[in-house]
C-alpha positions as CSV (number, residue, x, y, z in Angstrom):
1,X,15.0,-74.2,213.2
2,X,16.9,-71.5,210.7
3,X,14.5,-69.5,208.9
4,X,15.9,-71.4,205.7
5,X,15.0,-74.7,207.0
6,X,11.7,-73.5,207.7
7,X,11.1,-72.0,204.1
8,X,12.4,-75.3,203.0
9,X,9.6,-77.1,205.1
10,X,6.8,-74.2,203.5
11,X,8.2,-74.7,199.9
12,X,7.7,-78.8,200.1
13,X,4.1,-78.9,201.5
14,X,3.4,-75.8,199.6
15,X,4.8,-78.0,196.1
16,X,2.8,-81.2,197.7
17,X,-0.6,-79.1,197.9
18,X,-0.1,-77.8,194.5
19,X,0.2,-81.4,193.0
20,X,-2.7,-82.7,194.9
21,X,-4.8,-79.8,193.8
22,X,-3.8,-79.4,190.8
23,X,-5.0,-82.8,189.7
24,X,-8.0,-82.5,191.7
25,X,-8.7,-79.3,189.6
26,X,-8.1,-80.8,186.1
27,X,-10.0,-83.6,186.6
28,X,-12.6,-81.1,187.8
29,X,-12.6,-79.0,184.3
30,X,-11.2,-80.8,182.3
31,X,-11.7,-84.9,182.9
32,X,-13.6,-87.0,181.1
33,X,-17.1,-86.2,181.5
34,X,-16.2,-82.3,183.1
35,X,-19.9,-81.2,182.1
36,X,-22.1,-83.8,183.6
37,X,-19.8,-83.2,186.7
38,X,-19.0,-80.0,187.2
39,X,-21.8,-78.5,189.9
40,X,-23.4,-75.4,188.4
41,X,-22.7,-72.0,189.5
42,X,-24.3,-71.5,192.8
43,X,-24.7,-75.4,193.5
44,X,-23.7,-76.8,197.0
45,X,-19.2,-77.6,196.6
46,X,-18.5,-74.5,194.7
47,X,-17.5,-71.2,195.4
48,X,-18.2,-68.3,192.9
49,X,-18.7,-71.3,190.5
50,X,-15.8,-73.0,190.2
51,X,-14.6,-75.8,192.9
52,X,-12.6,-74.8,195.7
53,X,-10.1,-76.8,194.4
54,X,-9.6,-74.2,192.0
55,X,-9.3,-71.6,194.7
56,X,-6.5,-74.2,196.5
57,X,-4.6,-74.4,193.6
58,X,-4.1,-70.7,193.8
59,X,-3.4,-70.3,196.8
60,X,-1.1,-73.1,197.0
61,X,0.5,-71.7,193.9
62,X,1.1,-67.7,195.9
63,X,2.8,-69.9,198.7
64,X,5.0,-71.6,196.2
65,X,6.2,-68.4,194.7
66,X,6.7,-66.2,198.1
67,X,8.6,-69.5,199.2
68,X,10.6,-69.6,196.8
69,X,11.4,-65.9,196.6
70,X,12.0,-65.8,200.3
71,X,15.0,-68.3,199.7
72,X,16.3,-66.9,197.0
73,X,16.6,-63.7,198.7
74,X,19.6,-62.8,200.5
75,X,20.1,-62.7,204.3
């Protein structure tokens, strides 16, 4: 495997992650209902007070770019 096909392989399950968990995280804050079912800060499923989809979305986000900029880049 090239290291081209292999960024290719990162950027789609990197762009698949961000999807999922970027829908998972809007219907989190923002859905119908967000307040009566959003845990508090603290509460058992969150992190720091927000829910780790939140976090996933991030981090599936930093993957997307350094993907991306790794195939843009020139060998």
């Amino acid at each position: 495997m090239t290291m081209q096909r292999a960024l290719q392989a990162i950027l789609t399950v990197a762009v698949i992650g961000l999807v999922f968990s970027g829908v998972l995280t809007y219907r989190e804050l923002f859905g119908s209902g967000a307040i009566a079912s959003c845990p508090s800060p603290g509460a058992p499923g969150t992190v720091f007070g927000y829910p780790a989809c939140v976090y996933g979305f991030f981090m599936y986000a930093i993957i997307t770019v350094l993907a991306v900029v790794g195939l843009r880049a020139k060998a």
